[in-house]
C-alpha positions in Angstrom: 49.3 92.4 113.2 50.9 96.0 113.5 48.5 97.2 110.8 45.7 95.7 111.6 45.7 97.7 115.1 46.5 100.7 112.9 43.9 100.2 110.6 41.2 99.5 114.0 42.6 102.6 116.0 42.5 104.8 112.6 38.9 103.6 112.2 38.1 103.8 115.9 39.0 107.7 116.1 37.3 108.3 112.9 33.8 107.0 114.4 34.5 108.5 117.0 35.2 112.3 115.5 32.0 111.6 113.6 29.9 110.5 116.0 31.3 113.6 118.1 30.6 115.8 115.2 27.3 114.3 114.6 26.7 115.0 118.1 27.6 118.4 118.1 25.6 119.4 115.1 22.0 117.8 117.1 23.2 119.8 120.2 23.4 123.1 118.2 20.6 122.9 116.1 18.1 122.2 119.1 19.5 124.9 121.7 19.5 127.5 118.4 15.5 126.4 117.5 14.3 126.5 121.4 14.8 130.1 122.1 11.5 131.3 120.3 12.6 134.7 119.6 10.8 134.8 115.9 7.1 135.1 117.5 5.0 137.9 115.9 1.4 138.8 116.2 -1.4 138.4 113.9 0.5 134.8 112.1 -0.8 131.8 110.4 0.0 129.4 108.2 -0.4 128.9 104.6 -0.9 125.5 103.5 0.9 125.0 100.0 1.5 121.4 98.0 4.6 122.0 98.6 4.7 122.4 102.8 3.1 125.0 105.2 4.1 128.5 104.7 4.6 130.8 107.8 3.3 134.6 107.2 1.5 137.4 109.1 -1.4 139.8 108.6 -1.1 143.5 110.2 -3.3 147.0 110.0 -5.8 147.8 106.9 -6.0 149.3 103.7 -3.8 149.1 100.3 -2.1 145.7 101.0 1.7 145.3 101.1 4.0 142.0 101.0 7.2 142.1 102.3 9.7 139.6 101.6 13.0 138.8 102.7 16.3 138.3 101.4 17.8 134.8 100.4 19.8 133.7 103.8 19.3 131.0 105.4 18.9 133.1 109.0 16.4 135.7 107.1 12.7 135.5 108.2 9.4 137.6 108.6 11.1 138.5 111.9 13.3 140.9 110.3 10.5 143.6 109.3 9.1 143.7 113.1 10.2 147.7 113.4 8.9 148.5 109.9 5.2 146.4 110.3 4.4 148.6 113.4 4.7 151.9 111.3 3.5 150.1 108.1 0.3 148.9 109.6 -1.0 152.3 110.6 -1.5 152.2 106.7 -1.4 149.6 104.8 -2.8 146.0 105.1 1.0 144.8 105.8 1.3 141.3 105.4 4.5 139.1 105.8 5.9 135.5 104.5 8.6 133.4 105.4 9.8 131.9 101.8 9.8 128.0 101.9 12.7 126.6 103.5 13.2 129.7 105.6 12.0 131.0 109.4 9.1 129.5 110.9 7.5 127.8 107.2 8.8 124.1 105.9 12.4 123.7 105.0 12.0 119.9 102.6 15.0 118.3 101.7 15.0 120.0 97.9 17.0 121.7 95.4 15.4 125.4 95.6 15.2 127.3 92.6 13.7 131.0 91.3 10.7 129.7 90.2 10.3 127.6 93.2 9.8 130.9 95.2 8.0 132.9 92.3 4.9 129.8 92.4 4.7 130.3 96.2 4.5 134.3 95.9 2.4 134.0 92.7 0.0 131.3 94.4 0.0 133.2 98.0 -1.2 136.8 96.5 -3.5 134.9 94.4 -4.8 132.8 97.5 -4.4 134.7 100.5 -3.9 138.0 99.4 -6.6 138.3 97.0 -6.2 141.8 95.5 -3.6 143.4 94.1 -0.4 143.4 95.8 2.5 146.5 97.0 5.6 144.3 97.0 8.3 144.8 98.7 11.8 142.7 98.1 14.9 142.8 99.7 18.2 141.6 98.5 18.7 138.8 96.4 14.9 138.1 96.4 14.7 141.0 94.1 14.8 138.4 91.1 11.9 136.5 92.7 9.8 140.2 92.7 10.3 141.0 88.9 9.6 137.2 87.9 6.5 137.1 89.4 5.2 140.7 87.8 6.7 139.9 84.0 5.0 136.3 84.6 1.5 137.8 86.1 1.2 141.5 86.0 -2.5 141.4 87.1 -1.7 140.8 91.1 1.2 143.7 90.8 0.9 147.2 91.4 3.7 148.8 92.2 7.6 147.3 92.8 9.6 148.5 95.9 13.3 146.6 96.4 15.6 147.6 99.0 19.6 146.5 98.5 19.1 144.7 95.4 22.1 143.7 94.5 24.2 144.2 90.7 22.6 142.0 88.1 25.5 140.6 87.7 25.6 138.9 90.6 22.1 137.5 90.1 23.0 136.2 86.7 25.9 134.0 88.0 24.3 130.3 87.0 25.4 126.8 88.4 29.1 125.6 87.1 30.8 122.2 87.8 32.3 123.8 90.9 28.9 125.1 92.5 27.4 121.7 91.7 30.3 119.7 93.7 30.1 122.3 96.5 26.4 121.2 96.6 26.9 118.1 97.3 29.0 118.9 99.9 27.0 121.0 101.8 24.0 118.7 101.5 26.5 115.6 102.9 25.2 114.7 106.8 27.9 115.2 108.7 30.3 117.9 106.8 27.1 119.7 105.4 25.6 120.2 109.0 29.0 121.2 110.5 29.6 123.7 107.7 26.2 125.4 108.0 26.3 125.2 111.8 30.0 127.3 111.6 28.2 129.5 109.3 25.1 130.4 111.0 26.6 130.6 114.6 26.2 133.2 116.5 29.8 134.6 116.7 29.3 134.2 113.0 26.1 135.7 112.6 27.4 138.8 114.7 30.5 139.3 112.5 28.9 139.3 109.0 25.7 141.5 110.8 28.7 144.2 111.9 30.0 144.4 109.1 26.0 145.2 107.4 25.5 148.1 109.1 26.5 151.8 109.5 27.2 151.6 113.2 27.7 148.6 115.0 25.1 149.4 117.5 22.3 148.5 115.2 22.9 145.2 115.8 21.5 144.1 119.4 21.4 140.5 120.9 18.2 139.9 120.6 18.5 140.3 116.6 21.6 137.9 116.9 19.5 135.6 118.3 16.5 135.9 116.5 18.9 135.0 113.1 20.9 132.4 114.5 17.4 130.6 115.8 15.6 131.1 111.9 18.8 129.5 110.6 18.0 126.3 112.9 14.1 125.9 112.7 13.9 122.4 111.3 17.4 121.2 112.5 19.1 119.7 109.9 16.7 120.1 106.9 17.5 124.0 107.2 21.2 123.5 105.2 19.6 122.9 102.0 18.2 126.3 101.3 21.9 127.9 101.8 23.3 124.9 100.0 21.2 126.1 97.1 21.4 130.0 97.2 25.2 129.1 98.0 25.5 127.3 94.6 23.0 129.9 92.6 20.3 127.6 92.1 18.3 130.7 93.5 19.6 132.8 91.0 18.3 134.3 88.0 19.2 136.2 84.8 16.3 139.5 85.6 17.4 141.4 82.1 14.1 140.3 80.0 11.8 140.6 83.2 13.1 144.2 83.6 12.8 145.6 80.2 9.5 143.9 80.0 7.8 145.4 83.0 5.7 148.5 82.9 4.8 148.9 86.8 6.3 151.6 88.7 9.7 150.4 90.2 11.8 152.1 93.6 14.7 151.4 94.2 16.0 152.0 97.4 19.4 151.9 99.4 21.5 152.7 102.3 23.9 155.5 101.4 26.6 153.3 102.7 25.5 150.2 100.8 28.7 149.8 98.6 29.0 150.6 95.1 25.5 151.3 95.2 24.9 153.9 92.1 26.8 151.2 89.9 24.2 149.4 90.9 21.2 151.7 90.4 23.1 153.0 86.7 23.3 148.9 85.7 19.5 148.7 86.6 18.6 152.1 84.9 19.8 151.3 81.6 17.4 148.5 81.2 14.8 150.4 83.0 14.8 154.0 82.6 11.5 154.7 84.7 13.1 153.3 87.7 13.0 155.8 90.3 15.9 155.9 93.3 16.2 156.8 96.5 19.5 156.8 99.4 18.7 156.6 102.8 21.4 158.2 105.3 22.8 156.5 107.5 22.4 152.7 106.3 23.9 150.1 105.2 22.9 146.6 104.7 19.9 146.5 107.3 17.4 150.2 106.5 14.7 148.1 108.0 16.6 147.4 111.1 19.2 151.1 110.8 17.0 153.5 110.1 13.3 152.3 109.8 11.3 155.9 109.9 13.1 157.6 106.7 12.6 154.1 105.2 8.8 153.8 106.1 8.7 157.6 104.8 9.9 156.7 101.1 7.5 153.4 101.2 4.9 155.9 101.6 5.7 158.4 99.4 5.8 155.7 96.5 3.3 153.8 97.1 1.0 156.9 97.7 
């Protein structure tokens, strides 16, 4: 009889962590997704087989697409500074990537390609010229694919912070597959993202991004932590992927290949960046480079005006 009431109470407090956990994780997904801090001007949406697609349209003349980087709290939201001197321009528009910001986030495994069809298909249908793009980060691979796959709607290739090819070449193992699975579990996976993407979180990891740590206001806290929560629990499974490098790509062919003009730009804090730069040159060597002062991880958000100045000298 002794264990027996051990086994009920032991099973008792587990529902009853798990149901507080389960709890929890509704609670901070909907007060995260209320605060409508992503609205930008001049948006619509982009209806693609595979979900609607958030983006925006800004200014005339030579069109540009900007496109974030791969994490989970990224969105269109993060070029707000950069549109307004862009637009005076350019035809500037901007897309939240499936599973990210304001578009769909389905319960999938996301992959390269998955990102290079919806860039390919949105130039092609929305766009419908000839295309400036603009990638930051990790999406760098996803810029390249899409211009070795279909040169035509490419003109010119502009990539701020890409990072070492080395670290885009990393491929699922065994151990990133497990971890998958573990982030895409219900209760574990939700409590894991939510720690991740919280705003004490999200403040920490933005700190340490930037040059100076006033860069980083509340608003822009709040503006990640509430991308990272749009679609409540369906939002995990884009950071479960790009945690696991199902995002990633191996961009050695596609950058040998390509004969567009290519920028390359940085934050002259961005670290290790001319290892960087050097690793990309030797497969490129008309790559051109460029260091903005006083920047880290964010240009767009650190020092937008000497970034808007090299846009335009490249793209002139």
């Amino acid at each position: 009889m002794k264990k027996n009431k051990k086994v009920s109470i032991a099973l008792f407090t587990t529902a009853a962590v798990a149901a507080f956990t389960i709890f929890i994780n509704k609670l901070t997904f909907y007060l995260a997704a209320k605060q409508d801090k992503l609205y930008l001007p001049n948006s619509n949406y982009y209806e693609w087989r595979f979900g609607k697609i958030y983006f925006t349209k800004h200014g005339q003349g030579e069109p540009v697409l900007l496109v974030h980087d791969l994490d989970a709290s990224q969105s269109s939201y993060e070029f707000k500074t950069l549109i307004s001197r862009l637009e005076k321009n350019y035809t500037v528009y901007t897309i939240d990537l499936i599973g990210f910001g304001k578009s769909d986030k389905p319960k999938i495994t996301y992959t390269n390609f998955l990102f290079v069809q919806l860039l390919s298909d949105f130039i092609q249908h929305v766009v419908k010229q000839k295309v400036n793009l603009i990638c930051v980060g990790k999406s760098t691979t996803i810029g390249l694919t899409v211009c070795n796959y279909n040169p035509t709607i490419i003109n010119k290739l502009l990539f701020i912070n890409a990072p070492s090819i080395t670290t885009l070449n990393k491929i699922p193992q065994q151990k990133q597959r497990l971890l998958k699975k573990l982030y895409d579990s219900y209760i574990i996976g939700n409590l894991l993202y939510n720690i991740t993407y919280s705003k004490k979180s999200l403040a920490s990891n933005l700190e340490n991004q930037v040059w100076t740590s006033s860069s980083i206001t509340k608003n822009y806290i709040l503006s990640r932590n509430e991308a990272a929560h749009l679609s409540g629990e369906l939002s995990r499974y884009v950071e479960s992927s790009i945690r696991c490098y199902y995002t990633n790509l191996n961009i050695i062919h596609a950058l040998k290949s390509i004969n567009n003009s290519i920028s390359f730009i940085t934050g002259s804090e961005y670290v290790n960046y001319q290892e960087v730069f050097d690793s990309y040159y030797e497969l490129n060597s008309s790559i051109e480079t460029s260091i903005i002062e006083k920047a880290k991880g964010l240009p767009w958000i650190e020092n937008p005006e000497e970034l808007y100045q090299l846009i335009t000298i490249f793209f002139s």
